[in-house]
Structures are given as structure tokens and as C-alpha cells.
N, C-alpha and C positions, 0 to 999 in steps of 0.2 A: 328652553329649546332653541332662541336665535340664537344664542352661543353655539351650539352643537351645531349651527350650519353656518357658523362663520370660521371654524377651523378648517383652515388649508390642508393641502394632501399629507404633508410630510407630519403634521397635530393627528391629524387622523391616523392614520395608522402606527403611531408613539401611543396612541389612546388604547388598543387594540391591542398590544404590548402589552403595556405594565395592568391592562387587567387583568387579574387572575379567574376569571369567571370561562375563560373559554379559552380551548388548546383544541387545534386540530391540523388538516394536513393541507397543502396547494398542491394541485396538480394541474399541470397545463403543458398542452400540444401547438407546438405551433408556434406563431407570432405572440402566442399570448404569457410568453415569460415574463413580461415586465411587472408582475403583483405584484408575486411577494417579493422583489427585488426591492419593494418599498420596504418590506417588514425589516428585510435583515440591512437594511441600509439607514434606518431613523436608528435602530439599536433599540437591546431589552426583547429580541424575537426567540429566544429560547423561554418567555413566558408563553408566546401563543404557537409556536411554531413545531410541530410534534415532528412533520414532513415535509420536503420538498422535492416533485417530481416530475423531471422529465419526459413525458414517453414521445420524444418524435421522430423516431424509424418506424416506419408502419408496422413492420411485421411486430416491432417491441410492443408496441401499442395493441395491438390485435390480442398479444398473447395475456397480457395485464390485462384489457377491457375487454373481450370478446372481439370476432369479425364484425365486417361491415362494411356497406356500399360506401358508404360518405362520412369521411375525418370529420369534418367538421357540420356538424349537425347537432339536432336536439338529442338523435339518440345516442348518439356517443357521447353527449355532453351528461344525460341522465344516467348512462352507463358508467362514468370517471364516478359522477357525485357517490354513486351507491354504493360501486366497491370500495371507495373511501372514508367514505362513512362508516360503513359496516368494519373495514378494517380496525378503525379507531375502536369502536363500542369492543370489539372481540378482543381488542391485545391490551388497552389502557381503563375498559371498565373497572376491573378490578382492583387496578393500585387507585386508581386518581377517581374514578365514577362519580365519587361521592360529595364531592366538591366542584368538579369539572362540568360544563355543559360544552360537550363536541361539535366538531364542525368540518364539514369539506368545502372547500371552494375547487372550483374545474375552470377551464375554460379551452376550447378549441378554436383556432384562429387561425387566418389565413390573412395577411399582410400585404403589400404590392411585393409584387415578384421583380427580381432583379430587368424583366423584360418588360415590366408592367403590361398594365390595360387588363390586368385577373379582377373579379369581383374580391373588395377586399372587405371582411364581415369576417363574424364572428359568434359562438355562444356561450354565454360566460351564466353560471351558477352559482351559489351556495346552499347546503343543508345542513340547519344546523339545531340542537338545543338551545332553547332560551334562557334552559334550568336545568340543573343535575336532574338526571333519570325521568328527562319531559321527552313526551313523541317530537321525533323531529318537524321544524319547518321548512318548508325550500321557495326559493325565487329563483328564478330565469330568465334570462333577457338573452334577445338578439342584436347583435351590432352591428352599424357599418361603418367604418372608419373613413372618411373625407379628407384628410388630407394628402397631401400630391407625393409625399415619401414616407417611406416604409417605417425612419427612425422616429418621425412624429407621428404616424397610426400608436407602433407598439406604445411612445410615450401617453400619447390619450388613451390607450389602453388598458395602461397601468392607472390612472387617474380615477378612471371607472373602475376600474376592479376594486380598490380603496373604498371607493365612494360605498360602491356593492356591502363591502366586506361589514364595513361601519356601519350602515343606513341597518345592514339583518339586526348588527347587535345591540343599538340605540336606538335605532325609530322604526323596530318591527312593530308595536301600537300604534303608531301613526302612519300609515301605508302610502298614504297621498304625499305626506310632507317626505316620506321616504323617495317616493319617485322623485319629487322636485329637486332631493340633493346627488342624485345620479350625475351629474352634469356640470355639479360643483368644481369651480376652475376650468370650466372647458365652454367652448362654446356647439352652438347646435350646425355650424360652420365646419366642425372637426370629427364632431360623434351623432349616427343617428339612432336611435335605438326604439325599434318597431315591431317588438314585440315583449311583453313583458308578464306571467305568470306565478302568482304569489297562491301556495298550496300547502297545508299542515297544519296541525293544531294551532297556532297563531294566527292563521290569516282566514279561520272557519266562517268565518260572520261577510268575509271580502268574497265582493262582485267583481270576478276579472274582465267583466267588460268595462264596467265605469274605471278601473285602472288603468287597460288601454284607451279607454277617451281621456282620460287624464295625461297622458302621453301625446296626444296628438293638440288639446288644447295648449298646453304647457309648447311648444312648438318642439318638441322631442323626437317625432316622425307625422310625417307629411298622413298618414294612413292608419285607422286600426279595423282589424277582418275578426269578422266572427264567424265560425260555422253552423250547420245547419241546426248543431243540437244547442249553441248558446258559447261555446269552446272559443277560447283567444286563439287564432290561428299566425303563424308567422306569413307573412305576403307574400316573397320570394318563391317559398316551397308550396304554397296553395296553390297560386299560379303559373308556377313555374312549365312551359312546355302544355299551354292551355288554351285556345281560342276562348274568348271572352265577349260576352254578350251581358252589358251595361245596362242599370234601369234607374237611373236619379229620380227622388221624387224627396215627400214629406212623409207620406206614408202612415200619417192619423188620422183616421187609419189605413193600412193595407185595403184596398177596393177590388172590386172585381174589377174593373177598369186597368188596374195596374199590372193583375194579373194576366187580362187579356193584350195589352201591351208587348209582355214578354212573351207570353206562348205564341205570338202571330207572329213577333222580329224573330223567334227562335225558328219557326218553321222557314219565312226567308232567306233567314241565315243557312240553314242548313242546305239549301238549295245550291247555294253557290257552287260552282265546279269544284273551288280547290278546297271546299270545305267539305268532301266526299269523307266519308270515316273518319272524318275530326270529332275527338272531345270537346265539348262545347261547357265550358262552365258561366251559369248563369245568375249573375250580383245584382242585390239590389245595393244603390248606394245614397246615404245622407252626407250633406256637407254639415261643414262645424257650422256655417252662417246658419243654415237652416234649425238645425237643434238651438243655435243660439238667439233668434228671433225673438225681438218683444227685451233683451238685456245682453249680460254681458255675463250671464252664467248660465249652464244648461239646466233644466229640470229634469234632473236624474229620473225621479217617477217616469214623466213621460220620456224620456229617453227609454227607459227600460219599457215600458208599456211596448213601443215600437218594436223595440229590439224584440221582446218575447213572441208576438205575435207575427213577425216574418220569420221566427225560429218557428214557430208550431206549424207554419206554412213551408218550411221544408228549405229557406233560402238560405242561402251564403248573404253576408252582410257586410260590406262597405263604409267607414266612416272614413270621409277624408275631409283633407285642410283646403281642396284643390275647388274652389268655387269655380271659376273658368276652365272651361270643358277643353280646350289644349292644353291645359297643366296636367288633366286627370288623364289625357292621352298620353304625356309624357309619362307619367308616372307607371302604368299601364303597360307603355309597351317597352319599359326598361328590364320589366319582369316576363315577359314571353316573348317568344319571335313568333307565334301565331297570329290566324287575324283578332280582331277586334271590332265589336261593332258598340256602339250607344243607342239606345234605344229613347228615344225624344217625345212629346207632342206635340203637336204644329204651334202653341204659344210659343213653346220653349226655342222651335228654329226660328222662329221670328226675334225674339229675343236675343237670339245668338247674333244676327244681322244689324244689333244696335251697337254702334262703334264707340256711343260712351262707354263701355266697356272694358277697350283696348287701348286708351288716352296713356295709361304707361309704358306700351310696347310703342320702338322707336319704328315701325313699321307698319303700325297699325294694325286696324281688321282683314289686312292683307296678311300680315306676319303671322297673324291670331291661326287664318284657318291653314297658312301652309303649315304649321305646327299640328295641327287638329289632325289633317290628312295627311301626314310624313310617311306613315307607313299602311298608306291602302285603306285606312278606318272608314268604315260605313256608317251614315247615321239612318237608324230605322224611326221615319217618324208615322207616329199614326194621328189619323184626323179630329177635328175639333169641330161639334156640332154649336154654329152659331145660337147665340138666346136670343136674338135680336129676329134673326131673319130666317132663320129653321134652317141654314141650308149645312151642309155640309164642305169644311174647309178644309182639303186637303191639299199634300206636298205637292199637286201639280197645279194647283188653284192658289197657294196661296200669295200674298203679295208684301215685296220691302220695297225700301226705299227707291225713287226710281234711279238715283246713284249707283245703285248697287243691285240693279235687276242683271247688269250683262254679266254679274261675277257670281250671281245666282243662277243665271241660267248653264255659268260657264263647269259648276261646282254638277250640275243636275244631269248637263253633259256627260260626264267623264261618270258619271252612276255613284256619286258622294253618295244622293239621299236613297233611299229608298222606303216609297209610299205602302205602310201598311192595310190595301187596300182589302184583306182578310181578316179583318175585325168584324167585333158584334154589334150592328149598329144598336142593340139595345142598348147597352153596355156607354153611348157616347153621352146619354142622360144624366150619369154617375161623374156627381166631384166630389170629392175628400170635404172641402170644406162645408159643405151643404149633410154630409153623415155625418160630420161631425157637429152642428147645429141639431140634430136630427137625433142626436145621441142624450145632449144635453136636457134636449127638451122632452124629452121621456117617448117620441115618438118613434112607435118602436119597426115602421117601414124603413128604417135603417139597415134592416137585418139581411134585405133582400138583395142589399147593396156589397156585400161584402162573405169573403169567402166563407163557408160555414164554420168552420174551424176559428176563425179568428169573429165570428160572433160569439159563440160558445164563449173563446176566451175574456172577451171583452164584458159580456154579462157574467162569467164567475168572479173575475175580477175587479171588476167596477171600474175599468179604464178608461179615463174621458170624462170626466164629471158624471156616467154613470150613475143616476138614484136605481137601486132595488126596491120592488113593490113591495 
């Protein structure tokens, strides 16, 4: 298998050629011609090459794939693959079926515009038979091209399309090792691809969440979004044109604590003036540090234990690379121009205030929070009931460095924070880490601590070193 990923672009798609195991068609709109320009240009593409087509005048495109609001999408990307696909099976099963396993690749793309400053991304497909007369497979990904002109996007373009083409028909068995050749000859500098979806009799037994954390470990995309039912969402269009209301944590388990967090920043939030009729969508999010705590690989089980149990609680799910909370603001508000809030506990603002933190930025914890606060972000923090001394520590109590009390008070000013002071003070007795001892140790007032739904889950499932009696 190292050989199969130490072939360059131009081995690859010569490989894809002269096999005779698979003929189908390329279709792509857009910046994204440069595929199969690889096939007919190594030569030998009258073995794989059935089609190649054009469609980018819209209305030609509408009338081949159906209408629709947005060229460049998933759904017109799963629109090219179908009727290309389907065209194949209707007009070539018959002479070749019987030997041939078909394929479409698609892709829709948008490049830098002659004016620049357009979001330059992309969504590129394949669906294809692994074997004469097998249910098709398909993979999907989303891309954003990073470099500064239009003629080096299309060319990493083409790069990835290759990589795409090869990875379906070599290392559809190996789905992980498949992602990591995505990227083969390119670096994560030029191509970022943040969203990826493997579905069809091949990839039956594949978890597309752990694929998209696969994606964001591998440094592939900064971010992988799940939704509420468990689904790989793309980031751009989840969030796209969405106020956003943030909740970092660990999250083993989900607590009532966490959830009282969100419901009290959600009702603040929604007070604001200019948040009057605003859609508010509300993330929980884990960092990779966090999942990766304790080594240098994540425990898949407890990754998914998380992940299911804020699905069965109804959340949207956040995985990002972005440990410092002005990275996750950047990231954030590249994808909406609505507000944005994060929802904190009073460790974590205290936390924020420690300047080892910012020793890379050439401007320090200065730099850090004009970054944080660029675009109006509020942090909603709620209070921490001391163990020490019973009292209650909240955003207008609590205390930093005395360096940096006047740029706290300056930040407390202008309405940075705001104190979640509509909590349940029962609710401030509940830490994660103490249910989760709690879980271990078969003691079962754990239960009272956490939403009823995600105890259920956690005793049918045995999540947490869970014994059953």
C-alpha cells in the first residue's frame, strides 16, 4: 500500500487508464475543469474515459441537471453525479456491464474571479462500482482553494480531483488511509477540505463522523460539524447567515450544568436589541486537545459516546483544531456576519486572562482579545460555586492578575462579558468530572446530574466504564 501513495499525480491517473476495470464519465462546471485534463493528458484515457462535459452557461446546466438556487453546492453536485451515473448504467450496461464497474465524477467550482475577494470553494464527487453489476459507492467532499490566483486554485484542483478519482478505486477498503492521500502533492497551505461524506455498499460498516475527525486531526480543515441527528454537515452552509451561540466544554458527560449554561446565554442573547427575530443557532463545541488528552490519539469509543449523546440531546456539534478562543472567533465569524456569542464558566474567563497562552502572538493578550472581540463577540459567562469557601464567583466578582484588572474592567465596560446571573443555583454543585467518578463507581446518584435522555443513553449503552447489574 506505501507504493500506492508514493505515486505522483501524473502515476495516478496513467494507473486509472490502463485499468480496464472501470470506464465512466467527468463532468464539471466551473473552475473545476482541470480533472480530467490529467486523464487525456498522461494518455491511454479512451480506457477510462466514456465522457467529458462541460455544462457552464447556466441555463445549459439547469436544462442537463435540473434548476436551482446555487451552482455550486452539494445539491447540484449530487444532481451531475446521478444523472451521470445513471446515463452510464442506461446506454453502456449492455455492451460492456459485464466486465466494466461505472463511475461519474462531478465537480462544481468557483475559482478567484478576475475581481477577486469571491469565496473560492468547491464540491467535487465520485460514484462509482467497485465491481461489474455492484450497488454503487459515492464520496463527497467540500473544498476551499487557498491560493492567491485562480491558475494555481484550478491546478490544486486537478491534483485533488486525481487523488479523489484514485483513493474510490484503490483504497475504497481503506477509508482513513484514503483521506490521508487526498492531499498527496499539495499542501494544507493550498487545499482545505472540510467536509467529507463516504455512502454506498463499500463504506456500509464507515462512521462519517470519525472520517470527519480524521480530516481535522490529519490538519485537512481547521473544523468538523455534526448535526443534530449525527449527519457530517459542511460549516459554510450550516452557518452560513446564522447568529451563533457557542458552548466549549468536555462533555463526559453532557451535565445538566452544561445545559443550563446554554439555555440562560440563549435567553441573554436573545434579549439584545439587534438580536430581535434573529435565528440563533446553538453549538456545542470540543477541541482536538480535549479529545486528545491523556496521548496523541483520540479514543474513538469515547469520542463517539460524546458525540451520540449530544445527538440524542438535540445539539449541533463542533469539532475544532482552534484551542484559543480568538482562533475559534476567527474561524466563526468568516462564516456568518451575524452576531456571535461563547458561552464560558468563570474558570475558563479567568483562564483566558493567563498571558502564557499568547507568548506566540507578537502582541500578546493584547492582540489575543482584539482578535476575540473584532466583530462585537460577547462572552456569556456563568458563575462557579467555590469548594473552598461556599461562596459564589461570579463575572463581576471575579478577580486576575492585578496587571491586567484595568483591561478587565476596560473589556467589562464596553459589555464584552456578560454575567449569567439566571442560572440554577442547584445546578453550580454539578462537575463532569465528579459524574464521571460517579459513573465508574457504580454510584448511581449520577443520574440526577445529567439530562434524562443522555442517562438512558449512557445505561443502555454502557458509556464510561459503566458495569450493568
Amino acid at each position: 500500500m506505501q507504493k500506492e501513495l508514493e505515486l505522483d499525480t501524473h502515476q495516478k491517473a496513467l494507473k486509472v487508464n490502463l485499468d480496464p476495470r472501470w470506464y465512466g464519465t467527468f463532468a464539471e462546471i466551473g473552475a473545476g475543469q482541470e480533472v480530467v485534463r490529467w486523464f487525456f493528458r498522461v494518455g491511454g484515457a479512451a480506457g477510462s474515459v466514456a465522457k467529458s462535459i462541460s455544462a457552464y452557461d447556466m441555463t445549459v446546466s439547469d436544462a442537463i441537471y435540473g434548476g436551482g438556487d446555487r451552482y455550486v453546492s452539494r445539491s447540484r453536485l449530487q444532481a451531475m453525479l446521478d444523472r451521470e451515473f445513471d446515463l452510464n448504467i442506461e446506454r453502456l450496461n449492455h455492451s460492456r456491464g459485464d466486465t466494466t464497474a461505472f463511475f461519474a465524477f462531478a465537480d462544481t467550482v468557483v475559482a478567484r474571479s478576475f475581481k477577486g475577494g469571491n469565496e473560492c470553494h468547491g464540491w467535487m464527487g465520485v460514484k462509482f462500482q467497485s465491481r461489474p453489476h455492484d450497488e454503487p459507492s459515492q464520496i463527497l467532499i467540500h473544498v476551499r482553494m487557498l491560493d492567491s490566483e485562480a491558475a494555481l486554485q484550478q491546478e490544486a484542483l486537478g491534483v485533488v480531483g486525481v487523488n479523489l478519482l484514485f483513493g474510490s478505486f484503490f483504497l475504497h477498503h481503506e477509508p482513513e488511509t484514503l483521506v490521508e492521500s487526498l492531499l498527496d502533492k499539495l499542501t494544507t497551505g493550498r487545499i482545505e477540505i472540510d467536509m467529507i461524506e463516504l455512502s454506498g455498499i463499500e463504506f456500509r460498516s464507515v462512521d462519517n463522523r470519525l472520517i470527519a475527525l480524521k480530516l481535522v486531526q490529519l490538519g485537512l480543515s481547521g473544523a468538523a460539524m455534526f448535526g443534530c441527528s449525527g449527519e457530517v454537515l459542511q460549516p459554510s452552509e450550516a452557518l452560513y447567515k446564522k447568529a451563533l451561540l457557542v458552548e466549549r466544554g468536555s462533555f463526559r458527560p453532557p451535565t445538566n450544568v452544561n445545559f443550563d449554561m446554554l439555555d440562560c446565554a440563549l435567553k441573554k442573547f436573545q434579549e439584545l436589541p439587534e438580536m430581535q427575530g434573529k435565528e440563533v443557532l446553538p453549538i456545542f463545541e470540543l477541541t482536538m486537545r480535549n479529545l486528545l488528552a491523556g496521548g496523541n490519539e483520540v479514543d474513538r469509543r469515547d469520542f463517539l459516546a460524546r458525540a451520540d449523546l449530544l445527538s440524542a440531546c438535540g445539539m449541533t456539534v463542533l469539532v475544532s483544531d482552534y484551542f484559543e478562543y480568538y482562533r475559534l472567533a476567527a474561524y466563526l465569524s468568516w462564516r456568518t456576519r451575524e452576531r456571535i456569542g461563547i458561552v464560558m464558566g468563570v474558570p475558563s474567563l479567568i483562564e483566558l486572562f493567563e498571558e502564557k497562552y499568547y507568548t506566540t502572538l507578537p502582541g500578546g493578550i493584547l492582540e489575543s482579545f482584539g482578535r476575540l472581540f473584532k466583530h462585537n463577540l460577547k462572552l456569556f459567562v456563568y458563575p462557579l460555586l467555590d469548594a473552598k469557601s461556599g461562596n459564589t464567583i461570579t463575572v463581576e466578582t471575579m478577580e486576575v492578575s492585578p496587571e491586567l484588572s484595568k483591561l478587565y474592567g476596560y473589556l467589562s465596560d464596553r459589555g464584552s462579558f456578560v454575567g449569567l446571573d439566571n442560572h440554577n443555583p442547584e445546578f453550580l454543585k454539578i462537575f463532569s468530572r465528579e459524574v464521571l467518578e460517579k459513573i465508574g463507581k457504580g454510584d448511581e446518584s449520577w443520574e440526577a446530574m445529567v439530562p434524562k435522555q443522555v442517562a438512558d443513553l449512557i445505561k443502555s449503552r454502557s458509556f464510561f466504564g459503566l458495569h450493568k447489574v
